[in-house]
DRENDOMAR-594631 format. One record per residue (C-alpha): residue in one letter; z, y, x; residue number from 0. Coordinates in steps of 0.001 Angstrom, whole numbers, plus 500000, padded with zeros to 6 digits. Layout:
N
   residu       pz       py       px   num
        A        Z        Y        X   NUM
...
//
This chain:
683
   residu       pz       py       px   num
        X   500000   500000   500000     0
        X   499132   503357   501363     1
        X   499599   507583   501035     2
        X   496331   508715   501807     3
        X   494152   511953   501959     4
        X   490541   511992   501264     5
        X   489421   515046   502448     6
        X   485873   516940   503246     7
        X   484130   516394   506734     8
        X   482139   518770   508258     9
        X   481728   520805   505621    10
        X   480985   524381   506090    11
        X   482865   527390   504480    12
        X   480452   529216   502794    13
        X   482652   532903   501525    14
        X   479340   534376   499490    15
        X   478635   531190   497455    16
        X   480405   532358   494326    17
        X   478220   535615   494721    18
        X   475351   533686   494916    19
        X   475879   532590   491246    20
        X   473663   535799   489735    21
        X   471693   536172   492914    22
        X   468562   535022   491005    23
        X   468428   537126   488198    24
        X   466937   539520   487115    25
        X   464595   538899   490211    26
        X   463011   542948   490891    27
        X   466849   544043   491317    28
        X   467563   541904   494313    29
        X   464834   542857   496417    30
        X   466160   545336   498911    31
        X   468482   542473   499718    32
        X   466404   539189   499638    33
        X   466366   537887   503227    34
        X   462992   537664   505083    35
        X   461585   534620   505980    36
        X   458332   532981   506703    37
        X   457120   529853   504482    38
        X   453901   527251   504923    39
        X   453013   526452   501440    40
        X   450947   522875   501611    41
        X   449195   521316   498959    42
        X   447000   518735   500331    43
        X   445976   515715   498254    44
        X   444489   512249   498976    45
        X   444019   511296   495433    46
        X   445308   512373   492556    47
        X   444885   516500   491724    48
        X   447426   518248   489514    49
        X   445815   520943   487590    50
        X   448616   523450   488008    51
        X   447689   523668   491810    52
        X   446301   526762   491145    53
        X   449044   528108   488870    54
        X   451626   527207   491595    55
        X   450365   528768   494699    56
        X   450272   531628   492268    57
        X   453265   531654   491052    58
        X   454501   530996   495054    59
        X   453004   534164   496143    60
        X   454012   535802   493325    61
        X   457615   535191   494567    62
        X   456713   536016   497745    63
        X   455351   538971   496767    64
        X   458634   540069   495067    65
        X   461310   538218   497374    66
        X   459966   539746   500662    67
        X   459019   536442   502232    68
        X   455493   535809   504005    69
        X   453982   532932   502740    70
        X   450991   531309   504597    71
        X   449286   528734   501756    72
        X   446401   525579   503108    73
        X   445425   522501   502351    74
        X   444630   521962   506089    75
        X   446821   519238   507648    76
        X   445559   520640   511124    77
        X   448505   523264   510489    78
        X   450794   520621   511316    79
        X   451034   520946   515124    80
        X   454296   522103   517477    81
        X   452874   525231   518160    82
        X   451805   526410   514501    83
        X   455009   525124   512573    84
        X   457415   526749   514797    85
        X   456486   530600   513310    86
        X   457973   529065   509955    87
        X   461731   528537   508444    88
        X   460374   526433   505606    89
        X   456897   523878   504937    90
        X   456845   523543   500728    91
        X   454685   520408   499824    92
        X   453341   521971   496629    93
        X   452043   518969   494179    94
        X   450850   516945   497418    95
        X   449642   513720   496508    96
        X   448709   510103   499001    97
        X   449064   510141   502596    98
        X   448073   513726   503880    99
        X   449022   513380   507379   100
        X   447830   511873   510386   101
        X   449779   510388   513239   102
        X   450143   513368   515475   103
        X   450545   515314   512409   104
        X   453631   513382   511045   105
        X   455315   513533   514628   106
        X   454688   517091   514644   107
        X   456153   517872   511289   108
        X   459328   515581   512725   109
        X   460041   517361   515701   110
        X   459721   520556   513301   111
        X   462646   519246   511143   112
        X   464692   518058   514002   113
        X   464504   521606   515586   114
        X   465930   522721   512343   115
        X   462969   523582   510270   116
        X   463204   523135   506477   117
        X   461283   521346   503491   118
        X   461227   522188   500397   119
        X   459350   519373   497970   120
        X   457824   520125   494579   121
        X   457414   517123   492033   122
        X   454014   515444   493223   123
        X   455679   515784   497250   124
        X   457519   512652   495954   125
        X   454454   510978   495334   126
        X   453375   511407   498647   127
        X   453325   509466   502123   128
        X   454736   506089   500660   129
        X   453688   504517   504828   130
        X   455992   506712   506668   131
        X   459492   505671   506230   132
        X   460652   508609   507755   133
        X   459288   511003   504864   134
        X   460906   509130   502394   135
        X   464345   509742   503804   136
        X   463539   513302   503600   137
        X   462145   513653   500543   138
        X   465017   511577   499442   139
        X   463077   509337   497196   140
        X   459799   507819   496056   141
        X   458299   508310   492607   142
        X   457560   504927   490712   143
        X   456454   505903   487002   144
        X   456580   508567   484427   145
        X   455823   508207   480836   146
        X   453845   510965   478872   147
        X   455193   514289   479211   148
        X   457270   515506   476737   149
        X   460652   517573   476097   150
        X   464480   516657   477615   151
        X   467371   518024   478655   152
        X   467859   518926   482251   153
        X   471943   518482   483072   154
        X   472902   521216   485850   155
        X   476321   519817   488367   156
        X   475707   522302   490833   157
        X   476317   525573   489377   158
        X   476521   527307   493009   159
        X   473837   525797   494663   160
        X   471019   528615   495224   161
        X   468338   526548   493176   162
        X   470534   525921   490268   163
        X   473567   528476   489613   164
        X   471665   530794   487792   165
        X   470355   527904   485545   166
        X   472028   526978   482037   167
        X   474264   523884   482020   168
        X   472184   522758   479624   169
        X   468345   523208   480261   170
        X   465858   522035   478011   171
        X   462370   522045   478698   172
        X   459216   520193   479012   173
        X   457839   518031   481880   174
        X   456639   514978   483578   175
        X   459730   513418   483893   176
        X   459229   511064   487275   177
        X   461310   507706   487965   178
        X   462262   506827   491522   179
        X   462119   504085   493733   180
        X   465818   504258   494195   181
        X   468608   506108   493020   182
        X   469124   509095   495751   183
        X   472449   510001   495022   184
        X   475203   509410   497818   185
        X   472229   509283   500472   186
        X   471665   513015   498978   187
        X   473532   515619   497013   188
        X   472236   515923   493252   189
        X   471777   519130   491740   190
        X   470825   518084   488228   191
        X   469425   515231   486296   192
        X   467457   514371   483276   193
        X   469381   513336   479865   194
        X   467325   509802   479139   195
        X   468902   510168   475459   196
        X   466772   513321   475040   197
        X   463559   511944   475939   198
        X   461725   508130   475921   199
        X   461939   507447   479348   200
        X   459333   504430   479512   201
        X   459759   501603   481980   202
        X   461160   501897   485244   203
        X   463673   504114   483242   204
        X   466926   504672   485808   205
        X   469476   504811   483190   206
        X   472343   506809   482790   207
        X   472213   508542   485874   208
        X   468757   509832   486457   209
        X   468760   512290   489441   210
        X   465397   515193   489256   211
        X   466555   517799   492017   212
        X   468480   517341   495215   213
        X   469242   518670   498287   214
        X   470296   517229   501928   215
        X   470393   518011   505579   216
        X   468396   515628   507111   217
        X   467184   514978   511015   218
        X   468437   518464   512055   219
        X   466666   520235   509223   220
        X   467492   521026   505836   221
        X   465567   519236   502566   222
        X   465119   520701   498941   223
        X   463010   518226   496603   224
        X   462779   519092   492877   225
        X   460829   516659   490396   226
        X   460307   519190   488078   227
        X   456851   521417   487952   228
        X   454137   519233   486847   229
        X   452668   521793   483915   230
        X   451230   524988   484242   231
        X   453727   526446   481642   232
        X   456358   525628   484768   233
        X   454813   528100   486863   234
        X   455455   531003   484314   235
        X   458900   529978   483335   236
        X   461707   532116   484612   237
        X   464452   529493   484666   238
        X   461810   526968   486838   239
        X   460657   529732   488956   240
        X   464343   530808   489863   241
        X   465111   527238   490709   242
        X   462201   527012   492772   243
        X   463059   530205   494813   244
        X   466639   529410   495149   245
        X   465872   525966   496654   246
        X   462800   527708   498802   247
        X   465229   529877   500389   248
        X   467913   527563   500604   249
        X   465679   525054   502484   250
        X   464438   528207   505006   251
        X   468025   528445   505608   252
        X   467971   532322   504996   253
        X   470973   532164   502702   254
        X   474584   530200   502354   255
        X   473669   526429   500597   256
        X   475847   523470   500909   257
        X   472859   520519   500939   258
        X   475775   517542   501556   259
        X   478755   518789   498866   260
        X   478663   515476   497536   261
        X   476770   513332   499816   262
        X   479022   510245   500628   263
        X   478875   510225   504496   264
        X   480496   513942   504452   265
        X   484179   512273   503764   266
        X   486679   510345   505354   267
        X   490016   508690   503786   268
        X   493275   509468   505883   269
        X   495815   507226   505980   270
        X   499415   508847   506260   271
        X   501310   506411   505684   272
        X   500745   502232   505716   273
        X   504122   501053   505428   274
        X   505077   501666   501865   275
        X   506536   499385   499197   276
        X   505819   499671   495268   277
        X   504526   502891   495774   278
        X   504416   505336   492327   279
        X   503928   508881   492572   280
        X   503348   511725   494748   281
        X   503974   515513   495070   282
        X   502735   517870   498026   283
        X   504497   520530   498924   284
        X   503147   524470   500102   285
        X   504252   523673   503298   286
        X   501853   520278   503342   287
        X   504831   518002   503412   288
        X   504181   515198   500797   289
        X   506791   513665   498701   290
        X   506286   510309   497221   291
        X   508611   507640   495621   292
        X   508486   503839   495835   293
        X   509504   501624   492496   294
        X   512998   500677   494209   295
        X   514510   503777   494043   296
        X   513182   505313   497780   297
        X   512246   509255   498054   298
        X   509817   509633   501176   299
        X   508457   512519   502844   300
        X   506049   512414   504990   301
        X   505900   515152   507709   302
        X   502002   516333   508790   303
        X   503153   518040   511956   304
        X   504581   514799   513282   305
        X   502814   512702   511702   306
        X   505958   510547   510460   307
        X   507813   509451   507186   308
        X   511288   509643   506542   309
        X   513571   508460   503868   310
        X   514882   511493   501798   311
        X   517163   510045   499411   312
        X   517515   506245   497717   313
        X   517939   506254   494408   314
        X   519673   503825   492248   315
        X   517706   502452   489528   316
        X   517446   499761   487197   317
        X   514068   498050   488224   318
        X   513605   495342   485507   319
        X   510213   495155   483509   320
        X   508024   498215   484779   321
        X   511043   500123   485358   322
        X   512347   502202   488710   323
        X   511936   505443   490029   324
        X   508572   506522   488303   325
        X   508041   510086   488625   326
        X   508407   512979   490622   327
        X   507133   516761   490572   328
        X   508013   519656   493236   329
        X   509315   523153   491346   330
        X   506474   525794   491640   331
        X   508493   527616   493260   332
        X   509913   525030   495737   333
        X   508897   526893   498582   334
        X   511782   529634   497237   335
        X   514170   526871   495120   336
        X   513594   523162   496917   337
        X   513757   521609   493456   338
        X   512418   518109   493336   339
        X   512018   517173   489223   340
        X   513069   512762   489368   341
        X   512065   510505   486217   342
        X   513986   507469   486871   343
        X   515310   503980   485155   344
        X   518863   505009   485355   345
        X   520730   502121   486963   346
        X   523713   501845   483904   347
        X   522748   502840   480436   348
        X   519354   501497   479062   349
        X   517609   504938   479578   350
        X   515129   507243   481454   351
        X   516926   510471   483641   352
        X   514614   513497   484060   353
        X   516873   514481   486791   354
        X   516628   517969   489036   355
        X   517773   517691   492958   356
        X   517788   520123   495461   357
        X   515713   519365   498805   358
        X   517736   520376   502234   359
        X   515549   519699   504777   360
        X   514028   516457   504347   361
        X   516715   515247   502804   362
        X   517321   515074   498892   363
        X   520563   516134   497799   364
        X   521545   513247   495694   365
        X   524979   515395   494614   366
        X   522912   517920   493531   367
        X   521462   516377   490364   368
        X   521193   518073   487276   369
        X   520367   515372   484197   370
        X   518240   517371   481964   371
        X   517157   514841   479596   372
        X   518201   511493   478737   373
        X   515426   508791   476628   374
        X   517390   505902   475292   375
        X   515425   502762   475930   376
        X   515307   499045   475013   377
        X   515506   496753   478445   378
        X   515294   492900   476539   379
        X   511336   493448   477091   380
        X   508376   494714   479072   381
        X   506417   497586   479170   382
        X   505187   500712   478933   383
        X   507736   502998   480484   384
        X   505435   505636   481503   385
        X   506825   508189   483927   386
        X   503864   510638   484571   387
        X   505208   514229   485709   388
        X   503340   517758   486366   389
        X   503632   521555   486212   390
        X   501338   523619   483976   391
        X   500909   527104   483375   392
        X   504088   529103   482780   393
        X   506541   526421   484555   394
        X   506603   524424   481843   395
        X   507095   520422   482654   396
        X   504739   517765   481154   397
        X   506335   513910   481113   398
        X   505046   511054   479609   399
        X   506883   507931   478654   400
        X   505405   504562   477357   401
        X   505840   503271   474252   402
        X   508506   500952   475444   403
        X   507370   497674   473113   404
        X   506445   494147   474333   405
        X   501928   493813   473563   406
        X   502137   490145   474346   407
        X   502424   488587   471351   408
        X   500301   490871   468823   409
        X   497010   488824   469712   410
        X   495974   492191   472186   411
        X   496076   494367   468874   412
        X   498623   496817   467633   413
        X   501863   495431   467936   414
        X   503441   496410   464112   415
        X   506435   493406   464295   416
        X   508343   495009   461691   417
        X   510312   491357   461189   418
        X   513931   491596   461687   419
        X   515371   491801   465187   420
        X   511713   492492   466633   421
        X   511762   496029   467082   422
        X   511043   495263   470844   423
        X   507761   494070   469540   424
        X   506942   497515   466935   425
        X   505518   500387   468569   426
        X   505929   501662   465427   427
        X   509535   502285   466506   428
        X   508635   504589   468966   429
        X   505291   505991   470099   430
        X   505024   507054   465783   431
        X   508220   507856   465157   432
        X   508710   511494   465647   433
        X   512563   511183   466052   434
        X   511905   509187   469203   435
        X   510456   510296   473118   436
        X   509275   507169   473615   437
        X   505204   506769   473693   438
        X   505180   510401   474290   439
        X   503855   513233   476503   440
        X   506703   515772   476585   441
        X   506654   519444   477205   442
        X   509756   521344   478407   443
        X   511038   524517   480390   444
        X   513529   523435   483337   445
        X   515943   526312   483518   446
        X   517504   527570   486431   447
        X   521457   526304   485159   448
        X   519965   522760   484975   449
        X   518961   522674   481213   450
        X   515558   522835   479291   451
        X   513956   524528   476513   452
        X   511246   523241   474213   453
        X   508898   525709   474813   454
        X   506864   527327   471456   455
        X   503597   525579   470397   456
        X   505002   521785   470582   457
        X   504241   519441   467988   458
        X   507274   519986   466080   459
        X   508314   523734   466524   460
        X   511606   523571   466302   461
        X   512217   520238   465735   462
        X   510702   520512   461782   463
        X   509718   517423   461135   464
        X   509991   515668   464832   465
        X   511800   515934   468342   466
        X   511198   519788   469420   467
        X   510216   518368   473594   468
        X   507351   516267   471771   469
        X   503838   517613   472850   470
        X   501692   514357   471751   471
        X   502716   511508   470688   472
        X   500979   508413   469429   473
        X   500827   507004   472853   474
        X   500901   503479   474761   475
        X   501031   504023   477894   476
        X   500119   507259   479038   477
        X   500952   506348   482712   478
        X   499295   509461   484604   479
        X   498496   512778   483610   480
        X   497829   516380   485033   481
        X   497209   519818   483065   482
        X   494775   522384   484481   483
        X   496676   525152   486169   484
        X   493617   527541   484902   485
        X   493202   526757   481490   486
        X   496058   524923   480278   487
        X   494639   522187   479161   488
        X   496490   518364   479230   489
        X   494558   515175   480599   490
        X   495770   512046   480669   491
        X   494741   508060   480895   492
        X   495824   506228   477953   493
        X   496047   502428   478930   494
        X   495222   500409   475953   495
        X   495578   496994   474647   496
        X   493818   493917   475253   497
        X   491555   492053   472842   498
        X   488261   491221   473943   499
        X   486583   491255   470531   500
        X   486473   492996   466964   501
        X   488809   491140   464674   502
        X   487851   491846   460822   503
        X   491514   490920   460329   504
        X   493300   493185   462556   505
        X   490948   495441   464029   506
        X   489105   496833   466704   507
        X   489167   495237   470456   508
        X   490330   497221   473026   509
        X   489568   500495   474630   510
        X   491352   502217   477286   511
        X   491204   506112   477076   512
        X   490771   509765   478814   513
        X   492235   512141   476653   514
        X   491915   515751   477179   515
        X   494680   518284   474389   516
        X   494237   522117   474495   517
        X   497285   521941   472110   518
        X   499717   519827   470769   519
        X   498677   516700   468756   520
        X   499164   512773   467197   521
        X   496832   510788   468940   522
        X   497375   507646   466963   523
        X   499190   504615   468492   524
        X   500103   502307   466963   525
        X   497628   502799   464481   526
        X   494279   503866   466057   527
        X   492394   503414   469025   528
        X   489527   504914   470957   529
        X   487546   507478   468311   530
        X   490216   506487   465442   531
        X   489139   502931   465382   532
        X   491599   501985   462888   533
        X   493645   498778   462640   534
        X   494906   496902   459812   535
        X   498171   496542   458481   536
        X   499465   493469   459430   537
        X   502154   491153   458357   538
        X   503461   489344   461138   539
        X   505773   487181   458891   540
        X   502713   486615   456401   541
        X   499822   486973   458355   542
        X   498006   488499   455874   543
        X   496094   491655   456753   544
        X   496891   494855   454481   545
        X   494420   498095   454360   546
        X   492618   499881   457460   547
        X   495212   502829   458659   548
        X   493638   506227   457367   549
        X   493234   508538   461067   550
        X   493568   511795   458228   551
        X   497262   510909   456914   552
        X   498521   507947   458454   553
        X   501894   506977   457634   554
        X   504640   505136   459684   555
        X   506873   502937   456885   556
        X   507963   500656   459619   557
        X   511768   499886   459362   558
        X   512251   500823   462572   559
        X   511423   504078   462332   560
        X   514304   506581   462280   561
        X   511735   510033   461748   562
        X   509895   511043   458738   563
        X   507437   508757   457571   564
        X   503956   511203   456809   565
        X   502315   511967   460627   566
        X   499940   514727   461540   567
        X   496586   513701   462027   568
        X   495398   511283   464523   569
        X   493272   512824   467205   570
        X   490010   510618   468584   571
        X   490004   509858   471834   572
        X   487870   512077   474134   573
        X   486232   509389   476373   574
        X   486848   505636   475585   575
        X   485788   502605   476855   576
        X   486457   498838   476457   577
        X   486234   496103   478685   578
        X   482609   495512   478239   579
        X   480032   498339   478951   580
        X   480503   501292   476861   581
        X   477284   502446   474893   582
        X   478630   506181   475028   583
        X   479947   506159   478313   584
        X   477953   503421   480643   585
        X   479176   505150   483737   586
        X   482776   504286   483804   587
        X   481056   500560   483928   588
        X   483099   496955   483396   589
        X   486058   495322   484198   590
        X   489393   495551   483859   591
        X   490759   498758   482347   592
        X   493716   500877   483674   593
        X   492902   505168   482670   594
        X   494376   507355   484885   595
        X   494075   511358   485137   596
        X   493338   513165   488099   597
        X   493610   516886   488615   598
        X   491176   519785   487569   599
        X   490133   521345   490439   600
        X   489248   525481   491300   601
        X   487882   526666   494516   602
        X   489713   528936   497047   603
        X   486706   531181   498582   604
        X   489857   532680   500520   605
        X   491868   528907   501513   606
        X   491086   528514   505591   607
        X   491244   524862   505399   608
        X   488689   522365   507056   609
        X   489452   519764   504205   610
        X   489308   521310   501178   611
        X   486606   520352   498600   612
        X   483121   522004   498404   613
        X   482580   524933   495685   614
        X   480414   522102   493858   615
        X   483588   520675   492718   616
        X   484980   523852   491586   617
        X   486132   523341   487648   618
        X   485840   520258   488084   619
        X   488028   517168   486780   620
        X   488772   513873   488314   621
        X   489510   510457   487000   622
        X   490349   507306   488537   623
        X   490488   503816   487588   624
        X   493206   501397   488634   625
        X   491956   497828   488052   626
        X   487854   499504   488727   627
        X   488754   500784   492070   628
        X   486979   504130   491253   629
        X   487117   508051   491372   630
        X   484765   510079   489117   631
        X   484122   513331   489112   632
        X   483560   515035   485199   633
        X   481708   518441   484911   634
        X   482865   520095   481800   635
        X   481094   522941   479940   636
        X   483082   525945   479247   637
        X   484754   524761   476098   638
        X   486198   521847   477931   639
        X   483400   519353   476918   640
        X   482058   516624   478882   641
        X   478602   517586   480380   642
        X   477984   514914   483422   643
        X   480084   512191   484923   644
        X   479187   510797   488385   645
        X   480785   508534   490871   646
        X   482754   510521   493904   647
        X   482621   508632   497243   648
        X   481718   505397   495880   649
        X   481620   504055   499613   650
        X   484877   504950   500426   651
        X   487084   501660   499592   652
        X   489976   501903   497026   653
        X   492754   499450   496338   654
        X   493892   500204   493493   655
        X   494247   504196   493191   656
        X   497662   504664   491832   657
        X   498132   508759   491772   658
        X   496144   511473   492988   659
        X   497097   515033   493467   660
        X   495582   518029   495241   661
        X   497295   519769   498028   662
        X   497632   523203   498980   663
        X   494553   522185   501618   664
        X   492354   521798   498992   665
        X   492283   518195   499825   666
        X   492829   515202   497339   667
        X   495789   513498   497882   668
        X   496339   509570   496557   669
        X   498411   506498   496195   670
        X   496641   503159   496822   671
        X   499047   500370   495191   672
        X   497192   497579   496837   673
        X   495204   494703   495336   674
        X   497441   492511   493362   675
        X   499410   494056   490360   676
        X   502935   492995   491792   677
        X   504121   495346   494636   678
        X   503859   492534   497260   679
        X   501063   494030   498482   680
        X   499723   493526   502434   681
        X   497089   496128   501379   682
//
């Protein structure tokens, strides 16, 4: 089990790229600042001719015209020697088509890149030079097949990139949409892609992940390839034409452009620590210190300037089930306060602590605690205890606690033993009833004297109608979570029951669950899953099935339930998936299923760090996957919706990523629990 870092390599710190996010438009107001350069505009072809050659160089000059860059345009090849290449910072293949160079040429062109000259493809350049292996790393990939042209819906990542941040999210338009060889990404860093639901793809279709503009350094040079341009309407369209000048002049190298933000070879995974048992949760401090916690009641810190861990404090905690030390969260203001927030199995009493200690040191001051809260809990039977800790906005403290009830005998469905003496066995008991913390995700305000508020706009304001700390409820397990520091919002991974198949009888099979809340809400456990896939109501004395649970007014009649019986409205799931591939979201793929939230992350133009993320990433959300061994990274849309998900690093190896926070580097922080799911763990 190990504390590790995964942070950027040789990245670049680019301070203007945020500027660079209107540089485009309108295009006459930037030109007493548009940098000169000098570009070789070739559109040679050895077969196929598009039409909108002529339209294109047009359109090219045009832009140079305006953007005070010479541009040289042939159809020569003989251009391509040592001496004639060097007087450019960028060669565009425009529309080239079929093998276009010769030998001498193709070494020429080489040595050109190597030196640090640019290339800048245009649709067609794909299509181009399939016998020289060397050209198809640059241009990233080769086309394979298009179907007819028609409209779709270009999906914009890179919003600072100089070829796509003045572009909409969103772009829909209409083109010859190319498939490739090979999928690019990793090898490159994508720009954008091409919604397949918004068009008929045809065969060779790449799926749900269907790259059409990328960038890369490459042999000492820089590369720009878009598959976009193929009609003469292109070459009049403002949003094409400022994509096509942005990548131009980011391939020249004339302005700031991070070609590798996401390319896979550009990070490396620190270790800081190999020599950890039952590792849970982590916390880094301003100073870069990082504080985790191991299951059997062990607070560590390890120290960056000496590279060395130390015990802090040992904790004594009850450890049965899934229970032990679970959770811990540093004070914002720890630099000023060294408060350490604990969520532990208290040793004695069957119940959680949310405990506050002060830090001397490295040491944690057991004698300091302050016991904020205390969540009664049952101890005859596993799981769910839950244990996920974070800051958000304001100071206020999220928690979240399972729902405390045994899922091994309900079949995989919703456990609703409301049989005598099997409350154990009834989530009902807990993660519905709004009298209990259990199966929740708590907001409160630590205060300085060791108490809490329930800060205004809970679920129950007050405590009308429900416990007053209760943020959401209607939760299983919602083991890790993390709230966006800009906007407030709550994520979390909702780890969800087990059956493999639709049951007419009890319901639906199981989905595990991202969940994003911009305010307070029921989310549905026990009696809904994924979008409000409802179960039945079952009778586990009978076993006869009653009605399907209504998402709009359930109801929790359950004897075990000691809060009112009427609920709010359940809440659908925001992403959902089962164990089987996932028609609306293919990319978080199959397997086992453990959720788990990762931070949001916002760029520091102004952070001096050599590890901290690329502005790509900037607003931009992670989520891991315990049993799947994967991060992704989610672009969201300015209302918080899901625009793009895409795999981050998938060469970097993961055994089982068990927390992940950011640090005050910039770099992601994380917990590897090791490959089996007991804590006796080699790895």
């Amino acid at each position: 089990m190990f504390v590790t870092r995964l942070t950027r390599r040789f990245f670049h710190r680019f301070t203007g790229l945020l500027i660079l996010a209107c540089a485009l438009a309108p295009v006459k107001a930037q030109q007493s600042v548009d940098p000169p350069f000098r570009a070789l505009v070739f559109s040679k072809t050895a077969g196929f001719r598009h039409d909108s050659i002529p339209a294109a160089l047009a359109a090219v000059k045009r832009l140079a015209a305006d953007h005070n860059f010479t541009l040289v345009a042939t159809e020569d090849a003989a251009a391509f020697t040592d001496a004639n290449l060097v007087k450019y910072q960028v060669v565009v293949f425009l529309l080239t088509t079929g093998d276009v160079l010769n030998n001498d040429q193709q070494a020429a062109f080489e040595r050109y890149i190597h030196a640090g000259g640019g290339y800048a493809g245009v649709h067609a350049a794909a299509d181009t030079e399939y016998d020289w292996p060397w050209y198809g790393g640059l241009v990233g990939a080769w086309f394979q097949s298009h179907p007819a042209i028609q409209q779709a819906t270009v999906v914009v990542a890179d919003r600072v990139h100089p070829a796509t941040a003045a572009l909409p999210q969103k772009w829909t338009r209409t083109d010859e949409w190319y498939n490739f060889k090979i999928n690019p990404r990793g090898a490159v860093h994508v720009l954008a892609t091409v919604d397949e639901k918004t068009y008929s793809p045809g065969a060779g279709a790449m799926g749900f992940d269907h790259p059409v503009s990328w960038t890369h350094t490459y042999d000492g040079g820089r590369a720009f390839y878009t598959a976009l341009g193929h009609t003469i309407e292109s070459y009049s369209e403002p949003n094409f034409l400022a994509h096509l000048l942005g990548g131009i002049r980011a391939a020249a190298g004339v302005i700031p452009a991070n070609s590798d933000a996401s390319v896979n070879g550009r990070f490396e995974k620190v270790v800081l620590d190999d020599n950890t048992s039952n590792p849970m949760q982590l916390s880094v401090a301003p100073d870069g210190r990082v504080f985790f916690i191991e299951r059997g009641g062990a607070v560590k810190v390890f120290k960056p300037n000496e590279k060395k861990t130390l015990v802090a404090a040992t904790i004594p905690v009850f450890t049965g089930n899934e229970d032990g030390l679970l959770g811990i969260a540093l004070d914002p203001q720890f630099a000023s306060n060294s408060w350490a927030y604990v969520f532990y199995s208290a040793a004695g009493a069957s119940e959680q602590h949310l405990s506050r200690f002060t830090v001397t040191g490295d040491t944690l001051d057991k004698a300091s605690e302050k016991v904020l809260l205390r969540v009664p809990t049952q101890r005859d039977q596993c799981c769910h205890s839950g244990g996920g800790m974070t800051f958000g906005p304001g100071g206020d403290l999220f928690v979240s606690l399972g729902d405390n009830t045994n899922p091994f005998e309900s079949s995989g469905f919703a456990p609703l033993d409301e049989r005598s003496g099997r409350s154990a066995w009834d989530s009902q008991k807990s993660a519905s009833n709004p009298n209990d913390l259990r199966g929740k995700i708590l907001r409160v305000h630590p205060n300085p004297d060791g108490t809490y508020t329930s800060p205004d706009g809970n679920l129950f304001p007050g405590g009308a109608g429900g416990r007053p700390e209760i943020y959401i409820m209607g939760n299983r397990n919602p083991f890790r979570i993390s709230v966006d520091s800009a906007t407030g919002w709550l994520y979390w991974g909702e780890v969800g029951p087990d059956a493999n198949a639709d049951d007419p009888n009890r319901g639906p099979k199981g989905y595990d669950e991202f969940n994003q809340a911009k305010g307070p809400g029921n989310y549905g456990w026990p009696y809904f899953v994924g979008d409000n896939k409802p179960y039945r109501d079952y009778n586990f004395a009978t076993g006869q099935s009653g009605a399907a649970f209504n998402p709009a007014a359930p109801v929790n009649n359950s004897p075990n339930n000691t809060g009112v019986a009427p609920l709010p409205p359940a809440q659908p799931a925001w992403i959902w998936y089962p164990y089987d591939a996932s028609p609306e979201f293919p990319e978080l793929g199959t397997g086992g299923r453990t959720a788990m939230a990762g931070p949001v992350y916002h760029y520091n133009p102004n952070l001096v760090s050599d590890v901290k993320l690329p502005a790509y990433y900037d607003n931009t959300l992670f989520l891991y996957e315990w049993s799947r061994d994967w991060v992704k990274e989610v672009k969201l849309d300015d209302a918080g919706g899901v625009v793009k998900i895409n795999p981050f690093v998938p060469t970097i190896p993961l055994a089982r990523p068990m927390d992940m926070k950011l640090g005050p580097d910039g770099a992601l922080y994380l917990i590897e629990w090791g490959s089996e799911f007991s804590g006796a763990n080699s790895d």
